[in-house]
TIVOKOL-266333 format. One record per residue (C-alpha): x, y, z; chain; residue number from 0. Coordinates in nm, 3 decimals. Layout:
BEGIN
SITE:X:Y:Z:A:NUM
...
***
This chain:
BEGIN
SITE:2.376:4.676:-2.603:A:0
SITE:2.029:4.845:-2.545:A:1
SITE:1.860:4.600:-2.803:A:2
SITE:1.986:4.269:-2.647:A:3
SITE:1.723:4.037:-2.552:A:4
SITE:1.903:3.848:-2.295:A:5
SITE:2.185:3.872:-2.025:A:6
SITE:2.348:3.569:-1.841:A:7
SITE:2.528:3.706:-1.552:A:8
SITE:2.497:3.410:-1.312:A:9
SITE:2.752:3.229:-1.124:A:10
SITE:2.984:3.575:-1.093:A:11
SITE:3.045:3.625:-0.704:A:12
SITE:2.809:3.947:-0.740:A:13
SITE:2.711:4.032:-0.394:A:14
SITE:2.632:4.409:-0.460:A:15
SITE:2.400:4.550:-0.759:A:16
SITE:2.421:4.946:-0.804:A:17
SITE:2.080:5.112:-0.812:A:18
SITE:2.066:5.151:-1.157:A:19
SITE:2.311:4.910:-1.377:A:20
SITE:2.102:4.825:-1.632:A:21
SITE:1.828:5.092:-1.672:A:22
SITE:1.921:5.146:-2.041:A:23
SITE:1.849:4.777:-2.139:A:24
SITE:1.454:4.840:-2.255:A:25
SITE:1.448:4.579:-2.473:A:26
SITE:1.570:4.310:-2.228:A:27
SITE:1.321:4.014:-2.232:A:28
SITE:1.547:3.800:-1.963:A:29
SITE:1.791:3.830:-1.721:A:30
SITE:1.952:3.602:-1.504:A:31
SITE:2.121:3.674:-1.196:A:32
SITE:2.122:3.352:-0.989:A:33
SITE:2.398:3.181:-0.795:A:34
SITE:2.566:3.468:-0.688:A:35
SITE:2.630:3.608:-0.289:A:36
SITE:2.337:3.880:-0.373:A:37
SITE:2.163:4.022:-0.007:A:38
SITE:1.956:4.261:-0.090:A:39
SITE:1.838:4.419:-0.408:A:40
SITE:1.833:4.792:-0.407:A:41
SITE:1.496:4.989:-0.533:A:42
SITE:1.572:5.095:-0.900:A:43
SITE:1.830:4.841:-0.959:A:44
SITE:1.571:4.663:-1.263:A:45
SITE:1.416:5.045:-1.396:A:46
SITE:1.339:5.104:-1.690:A:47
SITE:1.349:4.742:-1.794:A:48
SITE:1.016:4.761:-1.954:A:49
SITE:0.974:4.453:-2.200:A:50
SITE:1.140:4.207:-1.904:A:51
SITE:0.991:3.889:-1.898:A:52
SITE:1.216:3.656:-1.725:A:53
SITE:1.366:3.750:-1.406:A:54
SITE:1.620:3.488:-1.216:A:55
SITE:1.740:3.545:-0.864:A:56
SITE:1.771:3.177:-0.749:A:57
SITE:2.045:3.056:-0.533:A:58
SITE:2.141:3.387:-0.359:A:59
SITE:2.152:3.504:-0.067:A:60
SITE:1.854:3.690:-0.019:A:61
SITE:1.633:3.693:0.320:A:62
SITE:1.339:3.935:0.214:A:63
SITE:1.132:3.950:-0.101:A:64
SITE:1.280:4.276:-0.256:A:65
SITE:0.989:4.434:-0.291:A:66
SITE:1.070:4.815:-0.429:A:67
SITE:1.349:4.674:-0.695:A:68
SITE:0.998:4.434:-0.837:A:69
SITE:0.779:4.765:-0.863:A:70
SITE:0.621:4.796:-1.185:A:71
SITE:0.809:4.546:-1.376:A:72
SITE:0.450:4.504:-1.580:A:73
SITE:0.577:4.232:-1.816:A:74
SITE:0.694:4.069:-1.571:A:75
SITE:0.588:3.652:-1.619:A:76
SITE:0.811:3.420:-1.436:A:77
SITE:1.015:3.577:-1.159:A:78
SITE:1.226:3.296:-0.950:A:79
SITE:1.314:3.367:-0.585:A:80
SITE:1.398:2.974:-0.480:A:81
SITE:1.713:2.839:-0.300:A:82
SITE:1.737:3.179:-0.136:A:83
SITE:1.727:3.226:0.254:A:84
SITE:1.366:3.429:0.269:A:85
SITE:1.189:3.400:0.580:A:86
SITE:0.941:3.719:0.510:A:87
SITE:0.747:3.791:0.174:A:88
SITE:0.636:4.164:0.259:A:89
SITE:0.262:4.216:0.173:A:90
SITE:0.267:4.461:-0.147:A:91
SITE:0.598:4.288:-0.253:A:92
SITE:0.418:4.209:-0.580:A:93
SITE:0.182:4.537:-0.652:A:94
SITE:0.196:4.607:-1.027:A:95
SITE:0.310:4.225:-1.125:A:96
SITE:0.009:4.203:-1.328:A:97
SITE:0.098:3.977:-1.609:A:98
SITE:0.324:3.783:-1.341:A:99
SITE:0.228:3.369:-1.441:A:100
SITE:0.497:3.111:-1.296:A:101
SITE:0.665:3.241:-0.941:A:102
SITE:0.898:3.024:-0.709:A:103
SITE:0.966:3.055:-0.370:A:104
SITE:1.038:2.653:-0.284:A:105
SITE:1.354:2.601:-0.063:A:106
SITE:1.357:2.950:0.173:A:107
SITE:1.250:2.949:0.517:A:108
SITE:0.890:3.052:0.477:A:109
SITE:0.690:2.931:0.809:A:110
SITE:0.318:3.085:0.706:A:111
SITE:0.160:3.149:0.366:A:112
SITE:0.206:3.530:0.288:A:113
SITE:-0.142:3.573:0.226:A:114
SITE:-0.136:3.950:0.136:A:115
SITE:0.119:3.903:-0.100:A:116
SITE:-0.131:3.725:-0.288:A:117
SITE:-0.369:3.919:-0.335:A:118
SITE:-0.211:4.098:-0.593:A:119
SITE:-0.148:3.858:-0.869:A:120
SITE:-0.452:3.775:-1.092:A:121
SITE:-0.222:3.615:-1.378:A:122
SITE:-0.036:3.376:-1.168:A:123
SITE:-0.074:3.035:-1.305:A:124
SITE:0.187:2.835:-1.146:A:125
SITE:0.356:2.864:-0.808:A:126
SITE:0.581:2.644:-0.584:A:127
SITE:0.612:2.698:-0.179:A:128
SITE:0.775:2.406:-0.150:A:129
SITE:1.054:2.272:0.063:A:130
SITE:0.988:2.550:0.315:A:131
SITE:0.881:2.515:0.689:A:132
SITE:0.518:2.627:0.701:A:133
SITE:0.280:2.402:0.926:A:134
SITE:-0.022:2.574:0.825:A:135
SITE:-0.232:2.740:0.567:A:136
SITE:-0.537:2.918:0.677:A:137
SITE:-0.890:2.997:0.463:A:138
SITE:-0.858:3.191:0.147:A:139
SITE:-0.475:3.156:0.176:A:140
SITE:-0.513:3.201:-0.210:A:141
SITE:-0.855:3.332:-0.245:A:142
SITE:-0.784:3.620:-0.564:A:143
SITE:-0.584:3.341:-0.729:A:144
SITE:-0.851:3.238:-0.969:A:145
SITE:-0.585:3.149:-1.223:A:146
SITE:-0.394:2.936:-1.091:A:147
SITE:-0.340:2.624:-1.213:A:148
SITE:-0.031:2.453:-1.026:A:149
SITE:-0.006:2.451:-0.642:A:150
SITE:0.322:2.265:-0.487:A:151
SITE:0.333:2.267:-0.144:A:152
SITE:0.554:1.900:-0.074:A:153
SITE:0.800:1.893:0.161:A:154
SITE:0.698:2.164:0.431:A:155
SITE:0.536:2.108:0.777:A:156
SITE:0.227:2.085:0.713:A:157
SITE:-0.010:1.916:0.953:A:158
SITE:-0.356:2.126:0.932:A:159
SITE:-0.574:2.303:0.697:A:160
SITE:-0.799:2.548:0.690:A:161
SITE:-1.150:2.387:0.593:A:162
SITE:-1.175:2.670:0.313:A:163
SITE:-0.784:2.714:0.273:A:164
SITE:-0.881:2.668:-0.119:A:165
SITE:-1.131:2.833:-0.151:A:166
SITE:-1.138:3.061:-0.480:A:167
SITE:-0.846:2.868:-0.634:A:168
SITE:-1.086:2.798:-0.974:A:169
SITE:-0.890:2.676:-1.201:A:170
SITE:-0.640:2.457:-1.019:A:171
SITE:-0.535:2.161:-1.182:A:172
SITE:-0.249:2.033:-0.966:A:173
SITE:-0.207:2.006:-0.590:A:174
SITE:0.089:1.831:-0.437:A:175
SITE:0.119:1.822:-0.039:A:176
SITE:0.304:1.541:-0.047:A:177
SITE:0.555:1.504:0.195:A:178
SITE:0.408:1.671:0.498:A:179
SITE:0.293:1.589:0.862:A:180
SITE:-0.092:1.576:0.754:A:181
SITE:-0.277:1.335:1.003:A:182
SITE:-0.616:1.385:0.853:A:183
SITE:-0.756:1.346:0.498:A:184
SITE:-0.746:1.694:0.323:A:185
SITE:-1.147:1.752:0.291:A:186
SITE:-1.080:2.144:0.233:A:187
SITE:-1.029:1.984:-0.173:A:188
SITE:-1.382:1.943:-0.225:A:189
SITE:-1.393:2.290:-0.352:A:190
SITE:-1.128:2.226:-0.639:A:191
SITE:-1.408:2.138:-0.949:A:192
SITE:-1.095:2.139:-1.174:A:193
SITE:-0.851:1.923:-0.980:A:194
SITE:-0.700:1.641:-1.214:A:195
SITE:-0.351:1.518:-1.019:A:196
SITE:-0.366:1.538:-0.678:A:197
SITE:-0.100:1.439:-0.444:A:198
SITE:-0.069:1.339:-0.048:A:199
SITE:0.161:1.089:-0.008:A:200
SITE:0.372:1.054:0.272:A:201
SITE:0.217:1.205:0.525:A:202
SITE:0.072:1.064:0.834:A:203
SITE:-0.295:0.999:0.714:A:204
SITE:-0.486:0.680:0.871:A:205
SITE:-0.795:0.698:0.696:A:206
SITE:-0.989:0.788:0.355:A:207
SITE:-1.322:0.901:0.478:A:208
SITE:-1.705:0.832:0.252:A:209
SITE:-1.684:1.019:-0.025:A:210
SITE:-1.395:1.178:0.011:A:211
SITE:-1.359:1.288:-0.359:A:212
SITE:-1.770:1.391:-0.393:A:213
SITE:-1.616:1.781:-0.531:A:214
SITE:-1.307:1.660:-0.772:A:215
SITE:-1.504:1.498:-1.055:A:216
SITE:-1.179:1.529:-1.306:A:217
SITE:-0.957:1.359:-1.107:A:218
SITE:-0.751:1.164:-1.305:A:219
SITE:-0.424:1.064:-1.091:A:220
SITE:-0.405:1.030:-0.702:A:221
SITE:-0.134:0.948:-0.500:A:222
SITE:-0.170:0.854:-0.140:A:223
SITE:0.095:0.598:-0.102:A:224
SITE:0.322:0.577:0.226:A:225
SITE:0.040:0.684:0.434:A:226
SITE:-0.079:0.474:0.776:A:227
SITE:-0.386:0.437:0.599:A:228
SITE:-0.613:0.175:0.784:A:229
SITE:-0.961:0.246:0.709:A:230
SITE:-1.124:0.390:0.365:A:231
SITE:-1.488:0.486:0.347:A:232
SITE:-1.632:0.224:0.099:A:233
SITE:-1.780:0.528:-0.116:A:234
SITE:-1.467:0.721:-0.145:A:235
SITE:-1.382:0.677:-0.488:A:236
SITE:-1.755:0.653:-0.621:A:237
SITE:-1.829:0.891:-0.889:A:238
SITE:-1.454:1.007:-1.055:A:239
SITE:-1.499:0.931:-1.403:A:240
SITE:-1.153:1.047:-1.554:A:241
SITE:-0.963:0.848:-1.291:A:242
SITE:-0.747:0.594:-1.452:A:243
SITE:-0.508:0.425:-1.152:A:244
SITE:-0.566:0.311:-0.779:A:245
SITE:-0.349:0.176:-0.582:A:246
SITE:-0.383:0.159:-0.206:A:247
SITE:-0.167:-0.080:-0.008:A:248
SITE:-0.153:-0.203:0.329:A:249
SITE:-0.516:-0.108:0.415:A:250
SITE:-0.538:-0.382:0.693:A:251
SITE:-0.920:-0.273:0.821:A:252
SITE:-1.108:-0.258:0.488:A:253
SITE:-1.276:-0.595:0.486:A:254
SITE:-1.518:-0.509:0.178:A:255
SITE:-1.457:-0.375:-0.208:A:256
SITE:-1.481:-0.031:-0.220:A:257
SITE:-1.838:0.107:-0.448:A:258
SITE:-1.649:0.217:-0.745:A:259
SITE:-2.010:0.331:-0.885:A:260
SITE:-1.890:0.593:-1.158:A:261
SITE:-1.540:0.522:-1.174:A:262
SITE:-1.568:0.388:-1.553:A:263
SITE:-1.234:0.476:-1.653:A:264
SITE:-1.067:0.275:-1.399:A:265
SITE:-0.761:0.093:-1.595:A:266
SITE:-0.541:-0.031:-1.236:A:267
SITE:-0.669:-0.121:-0.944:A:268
SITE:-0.437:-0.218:-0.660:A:269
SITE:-0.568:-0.316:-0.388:A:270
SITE:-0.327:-0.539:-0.148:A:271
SITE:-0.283:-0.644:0.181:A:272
SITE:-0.627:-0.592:0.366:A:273
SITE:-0.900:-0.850:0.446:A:274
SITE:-1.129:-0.835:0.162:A:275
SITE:-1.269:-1.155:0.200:A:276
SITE:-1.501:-1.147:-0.139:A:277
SITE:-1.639:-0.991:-0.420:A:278
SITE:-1.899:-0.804:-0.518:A:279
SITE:-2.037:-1.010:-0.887:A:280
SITE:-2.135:-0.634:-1.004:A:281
SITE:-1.782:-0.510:-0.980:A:282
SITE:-1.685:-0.557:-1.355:A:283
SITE:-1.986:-0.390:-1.436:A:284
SITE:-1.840:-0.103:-1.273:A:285
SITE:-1.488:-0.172:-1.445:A:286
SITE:-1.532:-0.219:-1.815:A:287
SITE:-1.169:-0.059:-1.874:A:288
SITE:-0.998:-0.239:-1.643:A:289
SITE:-0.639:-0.383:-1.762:A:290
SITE:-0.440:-0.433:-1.433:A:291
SITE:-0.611:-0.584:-1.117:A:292
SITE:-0.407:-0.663:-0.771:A:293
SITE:-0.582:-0.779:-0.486:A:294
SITE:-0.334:-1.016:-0.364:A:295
SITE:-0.273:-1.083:0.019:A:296
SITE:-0.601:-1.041:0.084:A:297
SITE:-0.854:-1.310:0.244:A:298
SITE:-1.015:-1.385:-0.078:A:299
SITE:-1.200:-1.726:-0.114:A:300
SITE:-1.446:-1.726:-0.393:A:301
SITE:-1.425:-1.531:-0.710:A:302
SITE:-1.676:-1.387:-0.896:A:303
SITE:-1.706:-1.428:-1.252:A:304
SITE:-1.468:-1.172:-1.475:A:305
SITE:-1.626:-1.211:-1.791:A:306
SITE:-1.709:-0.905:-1.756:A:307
SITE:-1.375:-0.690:-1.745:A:308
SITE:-1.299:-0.771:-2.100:A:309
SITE:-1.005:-0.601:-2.138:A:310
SITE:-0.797:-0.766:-1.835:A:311
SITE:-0.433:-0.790:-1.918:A:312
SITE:-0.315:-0.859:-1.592:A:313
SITE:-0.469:-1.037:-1.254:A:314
SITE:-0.276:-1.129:-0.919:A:315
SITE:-0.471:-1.278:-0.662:A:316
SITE:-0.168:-1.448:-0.489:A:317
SITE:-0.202:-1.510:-0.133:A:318
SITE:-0.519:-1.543:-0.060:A:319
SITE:-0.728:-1.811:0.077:A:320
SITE:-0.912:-1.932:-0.299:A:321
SITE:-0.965:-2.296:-0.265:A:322
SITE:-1.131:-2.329:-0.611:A:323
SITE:-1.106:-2.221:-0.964:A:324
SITE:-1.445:-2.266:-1.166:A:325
SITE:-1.535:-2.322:-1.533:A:326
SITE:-1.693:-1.956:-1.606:A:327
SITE:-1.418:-1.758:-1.382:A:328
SITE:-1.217:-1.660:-1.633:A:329
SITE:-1.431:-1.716:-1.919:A:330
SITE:-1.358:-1.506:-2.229:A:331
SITE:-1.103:-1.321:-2.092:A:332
SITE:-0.916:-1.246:-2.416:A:333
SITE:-0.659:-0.986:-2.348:A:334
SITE:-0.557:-1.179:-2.048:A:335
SITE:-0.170:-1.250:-2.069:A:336
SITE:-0.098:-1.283:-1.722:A:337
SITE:-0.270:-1.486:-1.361:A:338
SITE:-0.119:-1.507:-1.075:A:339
SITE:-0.302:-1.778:-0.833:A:340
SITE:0.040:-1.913:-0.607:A:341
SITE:-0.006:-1.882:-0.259:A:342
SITE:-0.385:-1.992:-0.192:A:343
SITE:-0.559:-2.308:-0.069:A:344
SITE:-0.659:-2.438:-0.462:A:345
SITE:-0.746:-2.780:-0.484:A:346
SITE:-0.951:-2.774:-0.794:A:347
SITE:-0.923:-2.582:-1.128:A:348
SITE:-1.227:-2.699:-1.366:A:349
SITE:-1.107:-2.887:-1.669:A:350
SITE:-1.232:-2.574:-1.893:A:351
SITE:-1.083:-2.315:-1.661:A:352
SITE:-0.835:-2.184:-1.895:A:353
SITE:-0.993:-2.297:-2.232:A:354
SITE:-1.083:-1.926:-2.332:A:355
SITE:-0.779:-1.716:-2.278:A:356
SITE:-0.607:-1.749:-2.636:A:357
SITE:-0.358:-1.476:-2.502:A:358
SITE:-0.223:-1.634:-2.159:A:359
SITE:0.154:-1.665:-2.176:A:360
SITE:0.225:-1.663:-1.809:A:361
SITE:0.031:-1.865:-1.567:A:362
SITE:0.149:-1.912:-1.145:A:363
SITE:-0.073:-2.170:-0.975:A:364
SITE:0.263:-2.231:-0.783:A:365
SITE:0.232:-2.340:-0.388:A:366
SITE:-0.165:-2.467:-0.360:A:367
SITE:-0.303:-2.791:-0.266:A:368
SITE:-0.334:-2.906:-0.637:A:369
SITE:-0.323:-3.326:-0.710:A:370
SITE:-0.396:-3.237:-1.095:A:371
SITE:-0.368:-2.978:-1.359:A:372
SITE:-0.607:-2.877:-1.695:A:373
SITE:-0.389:-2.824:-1.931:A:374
SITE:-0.679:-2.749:-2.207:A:375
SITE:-0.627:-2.410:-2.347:A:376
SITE:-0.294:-2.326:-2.184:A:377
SITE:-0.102:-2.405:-2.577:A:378
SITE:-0.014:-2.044:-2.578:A:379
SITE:0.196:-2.022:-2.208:A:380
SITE:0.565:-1.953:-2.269:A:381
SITE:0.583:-1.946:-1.846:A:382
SITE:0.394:-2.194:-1.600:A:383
SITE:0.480:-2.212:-1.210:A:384
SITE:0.328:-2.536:-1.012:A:385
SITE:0.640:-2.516:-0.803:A:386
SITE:0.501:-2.635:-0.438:A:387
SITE:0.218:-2.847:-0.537:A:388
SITE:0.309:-3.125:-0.354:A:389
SITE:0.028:-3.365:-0.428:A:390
SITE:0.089:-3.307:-0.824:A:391
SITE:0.296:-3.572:-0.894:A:392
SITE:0.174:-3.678:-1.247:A:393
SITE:0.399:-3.617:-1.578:A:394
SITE:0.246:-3.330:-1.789:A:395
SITE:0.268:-3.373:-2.182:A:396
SITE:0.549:-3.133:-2.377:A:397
SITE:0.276:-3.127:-2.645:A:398
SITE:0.024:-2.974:-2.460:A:399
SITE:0.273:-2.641:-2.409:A:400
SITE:0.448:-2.634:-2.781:A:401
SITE:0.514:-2.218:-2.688:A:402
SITE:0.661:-2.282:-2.301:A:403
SITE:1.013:-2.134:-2.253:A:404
SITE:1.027:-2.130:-1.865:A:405
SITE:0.873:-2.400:-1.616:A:406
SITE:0.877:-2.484:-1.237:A:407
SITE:0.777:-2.797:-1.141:A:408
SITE:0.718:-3.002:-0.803:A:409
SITE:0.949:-3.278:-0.878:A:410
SITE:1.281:-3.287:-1.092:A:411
SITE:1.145:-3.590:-1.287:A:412
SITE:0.871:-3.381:-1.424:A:413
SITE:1.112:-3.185:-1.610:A:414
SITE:1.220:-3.488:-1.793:A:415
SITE:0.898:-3.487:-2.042:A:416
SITE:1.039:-3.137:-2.121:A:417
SITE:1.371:-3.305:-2.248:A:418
SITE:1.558:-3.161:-1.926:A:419
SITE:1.687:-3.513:-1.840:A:420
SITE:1.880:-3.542:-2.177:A:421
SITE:2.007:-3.183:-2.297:A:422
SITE:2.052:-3.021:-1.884:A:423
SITE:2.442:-3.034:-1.901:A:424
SITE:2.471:-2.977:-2.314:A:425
SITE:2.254:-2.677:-2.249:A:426
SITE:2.472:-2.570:-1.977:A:427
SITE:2.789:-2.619:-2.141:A:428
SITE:2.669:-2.426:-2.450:A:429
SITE:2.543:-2.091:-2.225:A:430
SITE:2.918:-2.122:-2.106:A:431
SITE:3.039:-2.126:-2.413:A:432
SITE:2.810:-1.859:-2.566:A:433
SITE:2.817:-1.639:-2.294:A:434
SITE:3.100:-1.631:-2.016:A:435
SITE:2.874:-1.502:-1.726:A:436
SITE:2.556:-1.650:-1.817:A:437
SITE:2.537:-1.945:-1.581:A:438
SITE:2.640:-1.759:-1.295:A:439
SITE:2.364:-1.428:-1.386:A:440
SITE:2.063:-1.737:-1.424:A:441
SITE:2.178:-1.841:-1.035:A:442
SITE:2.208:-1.532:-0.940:A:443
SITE:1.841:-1.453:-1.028:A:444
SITE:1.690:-1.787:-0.987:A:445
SITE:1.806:-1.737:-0.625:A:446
SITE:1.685:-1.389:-0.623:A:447
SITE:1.345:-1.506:-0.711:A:448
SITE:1.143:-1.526:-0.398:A:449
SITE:1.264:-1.162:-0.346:A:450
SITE:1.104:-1.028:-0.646:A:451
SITE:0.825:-0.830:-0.572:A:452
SITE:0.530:-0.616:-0.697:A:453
SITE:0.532:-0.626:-1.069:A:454
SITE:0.882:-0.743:-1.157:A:455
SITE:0.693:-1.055:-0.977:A:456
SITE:0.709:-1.398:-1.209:A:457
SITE:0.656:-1.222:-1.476:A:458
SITE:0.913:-0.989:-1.523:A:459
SITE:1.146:-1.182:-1.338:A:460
SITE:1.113:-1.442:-1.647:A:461
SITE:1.104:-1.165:-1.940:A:462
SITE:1.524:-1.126:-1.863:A:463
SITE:1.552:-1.473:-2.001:A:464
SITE:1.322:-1.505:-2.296:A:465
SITE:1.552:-1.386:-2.543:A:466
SITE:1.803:-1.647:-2.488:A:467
SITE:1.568:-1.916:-2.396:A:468
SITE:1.441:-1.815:-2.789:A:469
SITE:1.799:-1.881:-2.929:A:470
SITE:1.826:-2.197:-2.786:A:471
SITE:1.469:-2.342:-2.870:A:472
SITE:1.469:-2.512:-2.558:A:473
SITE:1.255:-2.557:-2.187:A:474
SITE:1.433:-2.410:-1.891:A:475
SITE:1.296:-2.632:-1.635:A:476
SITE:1.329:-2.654:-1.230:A:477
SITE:1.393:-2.859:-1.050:A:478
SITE:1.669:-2.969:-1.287:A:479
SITE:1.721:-3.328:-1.276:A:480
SITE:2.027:-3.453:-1.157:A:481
***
């Protein structure tokens, strides 16, 4: 028994633990006692469990760190103390934890951060506070954990910080505070050199403040989302080379692009519903990696040229005020597959708009003011949307679209030069035969469509059908006629 390496006694109703029931155990790497009625821990109950490396107490009953059962469990490295009911961590609960690296204490009833406890653990490399009730953490609330590399504090109370409450914290990596009652931007992170994920999002933040990242050079992921967030400091995100998405939604008082100056690894940028009412014809030089651009419902009405952001895979710029499309807009886009342009005041799209984007498959220039449509380049597009162009009422050629699977149209009659007219009901009849619930799922989605939103927008909305639309080597075009 002395030489096992682990014991399981979890989930056993143990509420009491003698002082000394497993002292002979000194080769016991891991033992785990969780989900049990356990109240307290008695002092010697884990001596002379030397090589102990694993240490599970989760899901008990516990109200206090048991500090004199943890004494000099040296090789000690993750010790879990979640799910319990501890209100009080006592401060030399941890003395002689010294190779002590991953330690929970989410989901108690912890209202401060037991500083002194600390203080004492220079291995500790990963922690987790959260799901507790503190509403505060004060300077160098971890300032001897230079080790530390993961810091979760999401879902607690927290609405202020300390302006050096991370101070000392060296080699952190990952902060989450999601999920608190923050009202102001966290500015205490500027001292975090090493931070590369950093989370804050649903709080009760309203603004993003000039350079608000000017300390956190290796950022690479930020998430801010369901915050109030009104105003953002056009400098904010200058200078974070690593960082590969932003997204920031809802912004209704930024009315210029943000200076992404040194932001070069930029692949998504989302930047929707403010009142950006132009851009800057330097920002691809800022963006040479950028795939994924959003900036729809915005008040956009001239665009810049993209040539520039070469490796564009993606733009929506629906609803927006863009009254004009122009011959060098687009130009040389080549990894462009997707544009979104519904929604906008277009009246004109240059004859040679679209002539150099040999991988566009899915075009929406639905719901403009268009009264024609190039169709030069556009022999690639398996997906075209003019739904809503009311002054378009000229055919357009099959031939010109030998690749097009789906189609909206203004008019019904349009649909006939796509062979709608002639095969609508054999089509029909052989999706019923083919597949029972087909019909009814295309109805069901076709009516869904206006509610699509984000990215499952047009174009994933039209993926579901592809497949079938491929078996049958045929147009789906709407209006149907008839």
């Amino acid at each position: 028994l002395s030489v096992f390496p682990y014991s399981d006694l979890s989930m056993n109703n143990i509420t009491k633990l003698p002082s000394n029931p497993v002292h002979n155990l000194r080769f016991l790497e891991e033992l785990r006692l969780a989900g049990n009625g356990l109240t307290y821990i008695p002092k010697g109950a884990f001596a002379g469990l030397f090589s102990l490396k694993v240490l599970m107490l989760q899901n008990n009953q516990l109200r206090q760190v048991p500090t004199e059962a943890l004494q000099n469990l040296r090789s000690l490295q993750s010790l879990r103390l979640d799910a319990n009911h501890i209100n009080y961590v006592p401060p030399n609960c941890f003395n002689g934890l010294v190779s002590l690296r991953h330690l929970w204490l989410d989901d108690n009833s912890l209202t401060e951060i037991p500083v002194e406890a600390f203080r004492s653990l220079p291995a500790l490399q990963a922690m987790t506070l959260a799901l507790n009730k503190i509403h505060y953490i004060p300077d160098y609330a971890f300032g001897n954990l230079s080790s530390l590399v993961v810091l979760h504090l999401h879902n607690n109370r927290i609405y202020s910080l300390g302006k050096k409450c991370f101070d000392g914290l060296h080699s952190l990596e990952t902060l989450d505070l999601n999920y608190n009652s923050l009202d102001e931007f966290p500015t205490a992170i500027r001292t975090l050199t090493n931070l590369k994920e950093l989370g804050f999002h649903s709080n009760n933040i309203k603004s993003i403040p000039e350079r608000a990242f000017v300390g956190n050079p290796s950022l690479i992921t930020i998430h801010f989302y369901d915050n109030p967030i009104q105003l953002v400091g056009k400098s904010a995100f200058q200078h974070l080379p690593e960082l590969r998405t932003l997204t920031l939604n809802g912004a209704s008082q930024i009315t210029e692009f943000p200076d992404l100056t040194g932001t070069t690894s930029l692949e998504s940028l989302t930047l929707t519903g403010a009142q950006i009412t132009s851009l800057p014809k330097s920002a691809c030089d800022q963006l040479p990696n950028l795939q994924v651009l959003d900036l729809s419902y915005n008040l956009l009405e001239d665009l810049p040229c993209f040539t520039a952001c070469k490796k564009l895979q993606k733009i929506d710029l629906h609803h927006n005020e863009i009254g004009e499309i122009k011959a060098d807009t687009f130009r040389q886009l080549a990894a462009l597959r997707s544009l979104d342009l519904a929604w906008n005041k277009i009246k004109i799209i240059h004859p040679n708009a679209f002539s150099s984007l040999p991988s566009l498959i899915k075009l929406d220039v639905s719901s403009n003011l268009l009264s024609s449509f190039p169709v030069t380049g556009l022999h690639g597009l398996t997906h075209l949307k003019l739904t809503g162009n009311h002054a378009l009422q000229s055919l357009i050629s099959s031939e010109n679209f030998p690749e097009l699977k789906v189609m909206e149209m203004p008019y019904a009659y349009q649909c006939c030069a796509f062979g709608a007219c002639e095969s609508h009901y054999k089509i029909s009849s052989q999706w019923n035969k083919d597949e029972n619930s087909s019909i009814d799922d295309f109805h069901r989605k076709d009516a869904g469509l206006l509610q699509i939103q984000d990215e499952r927008e047009f174009e994933d909305f039209f993926l579901d059908f592809e497949e079938d639309l491929k078996a049958h080597h045929s147009v789906q075009c709407s209006p149907s006629p008839g």
